[in-house]
C-alpha positions, 0 to 999 in steps of 0.5 A: 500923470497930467498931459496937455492936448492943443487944439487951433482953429480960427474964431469963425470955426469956434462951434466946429473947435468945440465939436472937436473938444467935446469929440475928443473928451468922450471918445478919449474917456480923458479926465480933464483938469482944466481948459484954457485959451488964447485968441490972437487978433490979426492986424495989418492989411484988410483983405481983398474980400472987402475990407475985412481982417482975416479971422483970428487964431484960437488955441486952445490947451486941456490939461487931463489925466488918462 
């Protein structure tokens, strides 16, 4: 039976997203059928830390098989 496993972060903590991902797959022997994301670029304001935007919103969905 297929399942979905989600995970969140934000773009500047890609490479600790992709430490948690490759984690989970060989420590959960998961077969996985496919990996898909979404980042979700912030707007609005800048921030008060020099006129920066907040980083983005990255999810991202694996489909896998026990």
């Amino acid at each position: 039976m297929q399942q979905v496993k989600i995970f969140k972060s934000i773009e500047s903590e890609l490479w600790s997203m992709e430490n948690e991902i490759n984690t989970w797959i060989k420590e959960s022997g998961a077969k996985v059928i496919s990996v898909t994301g979404n980042i979700a670029p912030q707007s609005g304001g800048a921030s008060a830390m020099g006129g920066t935007f907040s980083a983005s919103d990255v999810l991202v969905i694996v489909t896998y098989e026990k």
